[in-house]
N, C-alpha and C positions, 0 to 999 in steps of 0.2 A: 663621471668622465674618467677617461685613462689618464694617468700621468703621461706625459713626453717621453717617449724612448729614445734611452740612448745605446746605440752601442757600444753594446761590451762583448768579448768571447770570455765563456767559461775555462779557468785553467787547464782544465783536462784536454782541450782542444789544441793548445799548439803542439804537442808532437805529432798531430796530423796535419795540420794546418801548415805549419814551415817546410817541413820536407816534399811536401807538392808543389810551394811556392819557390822552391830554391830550384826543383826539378823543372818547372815552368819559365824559370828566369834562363837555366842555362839551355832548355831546350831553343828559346827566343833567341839565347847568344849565338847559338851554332845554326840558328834560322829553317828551323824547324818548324816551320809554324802549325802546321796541325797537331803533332803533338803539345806545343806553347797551349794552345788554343785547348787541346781537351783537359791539360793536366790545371790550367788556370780555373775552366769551370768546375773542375770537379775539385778543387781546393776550396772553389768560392759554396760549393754546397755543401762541404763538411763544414766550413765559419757558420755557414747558416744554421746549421743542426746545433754547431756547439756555443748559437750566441747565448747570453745571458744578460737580457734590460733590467732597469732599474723598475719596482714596480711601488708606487704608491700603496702604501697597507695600512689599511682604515681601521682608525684608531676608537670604534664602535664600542663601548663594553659589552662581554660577552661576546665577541664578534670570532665565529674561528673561519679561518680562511683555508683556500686551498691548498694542496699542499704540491701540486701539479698544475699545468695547461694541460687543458686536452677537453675532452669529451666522457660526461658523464656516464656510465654507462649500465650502473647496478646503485639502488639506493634498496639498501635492506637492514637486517637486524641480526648480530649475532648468538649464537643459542643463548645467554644471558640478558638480552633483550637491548643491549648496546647499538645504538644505530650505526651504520655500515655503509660508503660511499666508497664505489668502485670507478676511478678515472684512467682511461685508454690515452693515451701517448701516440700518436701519430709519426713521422717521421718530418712533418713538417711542422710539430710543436716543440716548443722550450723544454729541454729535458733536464733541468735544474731544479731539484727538489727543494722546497721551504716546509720552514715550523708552521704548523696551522694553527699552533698556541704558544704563548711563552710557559718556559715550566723548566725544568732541569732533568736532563736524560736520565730514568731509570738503567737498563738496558740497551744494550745493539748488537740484537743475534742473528745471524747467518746461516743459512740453509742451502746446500746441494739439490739440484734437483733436474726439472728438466727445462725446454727451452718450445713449449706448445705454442699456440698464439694466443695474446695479453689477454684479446677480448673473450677468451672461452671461459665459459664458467669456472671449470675445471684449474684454471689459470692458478689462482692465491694458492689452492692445495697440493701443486706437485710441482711448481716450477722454482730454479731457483731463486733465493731472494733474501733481504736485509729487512730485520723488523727494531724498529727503533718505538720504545716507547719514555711517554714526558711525562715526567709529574705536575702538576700546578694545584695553585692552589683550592683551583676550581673541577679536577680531574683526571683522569687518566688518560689520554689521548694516544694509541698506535698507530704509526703509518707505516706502510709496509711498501719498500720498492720491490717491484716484481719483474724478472727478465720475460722479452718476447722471443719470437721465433731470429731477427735479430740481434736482440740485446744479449751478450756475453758477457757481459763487464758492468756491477752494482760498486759504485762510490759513494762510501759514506762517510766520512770527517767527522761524525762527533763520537764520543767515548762517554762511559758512564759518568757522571758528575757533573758534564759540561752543561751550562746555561744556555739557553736560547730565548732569543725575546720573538713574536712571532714575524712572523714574514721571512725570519734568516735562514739564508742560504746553508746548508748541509750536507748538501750529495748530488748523486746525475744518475741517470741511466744512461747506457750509452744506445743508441740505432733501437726507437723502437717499444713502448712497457707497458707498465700500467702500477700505477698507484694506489693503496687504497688507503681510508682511513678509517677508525673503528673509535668512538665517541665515547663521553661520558652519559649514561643511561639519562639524562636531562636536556641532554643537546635537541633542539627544534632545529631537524633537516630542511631549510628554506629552496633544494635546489630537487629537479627532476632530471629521470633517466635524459638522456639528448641532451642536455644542455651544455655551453661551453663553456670554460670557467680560463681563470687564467692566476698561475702559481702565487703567492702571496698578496693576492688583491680582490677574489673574486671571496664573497664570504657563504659560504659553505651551509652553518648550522648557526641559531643564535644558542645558547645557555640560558635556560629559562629563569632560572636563579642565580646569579653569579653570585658564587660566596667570596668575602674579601677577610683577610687578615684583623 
């Protein structure tokens, strides 16, 4: 079962979220109502884009979890034989990225590029995008945020050395992506193309062997 959702908005959302709410308030004061009226809906559907719930992340051994909402859209294997899950962001899912393992950030490299749409193959290799990869002690784990035909703007908050336990919060895309992750060559993919998953809760892949300390 889901945890209870609670609302919350992701911080990157209120410098869009107030300035339509304060344009909405004064357009009311001056009794304006149809503009009140369109600027208040369209405030209440950027909060929705940029909310951020609290999600239950199961404490399974071996468990990695997703590292987006959205829709699965590509389950494959990198030329080293690393398995590969490719998740589509919608503009009506949670666009707040999580650790799909605990582990400590190797790297967070940045790429120029272009802006096609999320779901095209072609998508990971020319678009821009942020590759963050984790150490652990059980492997290497990269997720990579990728922009769509709306996303222009990759947020990512962690820096090399930072620790992450799984499920935590790290980054957004904004309007629109696609996520992927790229496994340790042990990882058993439990999830198919179409499925829907949901960012730090839904579990991804087991680790056939978890090595421990």
């Amino acid at each position: 079962m889901h945890a209870r959702t609670r609302w919350r908005l992701a911080p990157e959302g209120w410098p869009f979220v107030l300035p339509l709410a304060m344009a909405s308030g004064l357009a009311l004061a001056l009794a304006w109502w149809i503009p009140a009226a369109l600027l208040a809906v369209l405030g209440g559907g950027v909060a929705f884009f940029f909310r951020d719930p609290e999600r239950q992340v199961p404490d399974t051994p071996g468990a990695v979890v997703a590292p987006a909402d959205g829709r699965v859209i590509e389950v494959g294997q990198e030329a080293d034989g690393r398995p590969r899950v490719g998740i589509f962001l919608s503009l009506l899912d949670v666009h707040v990225n999580r650790a799909p393992y605990g582990g400590t950030v190797r790297s967070v490299t940045r790429r120029a590029g272009r802006f096609v749409a999320a779901y095209r193959r072609q998508a990971p290799q020319v678009n821009a995008c942020t590759q963050v990869i984790i150490d652990s002690v059980d492997g290497e784990f990269t997720v990579t945020q990728i922009a769509g035909v709306l996303a222009r703007r990759i947020v990512c908050h962690v820096r090399p050395g930072d620790a992450l336990v799984k499920g935590q919060r790290y980054g957004l895309i904004r309007f629109g992506s696609r996520t992927d992750l790229v496994l340790p060559r042990h990882a058993d993919v439990c999830v198919q193309v179409g499925a829907r998953v949901r960012g730090g809760e839904t579990i991804l892949a087991f680790l056939k062997e978890p090595q421990r300390p």
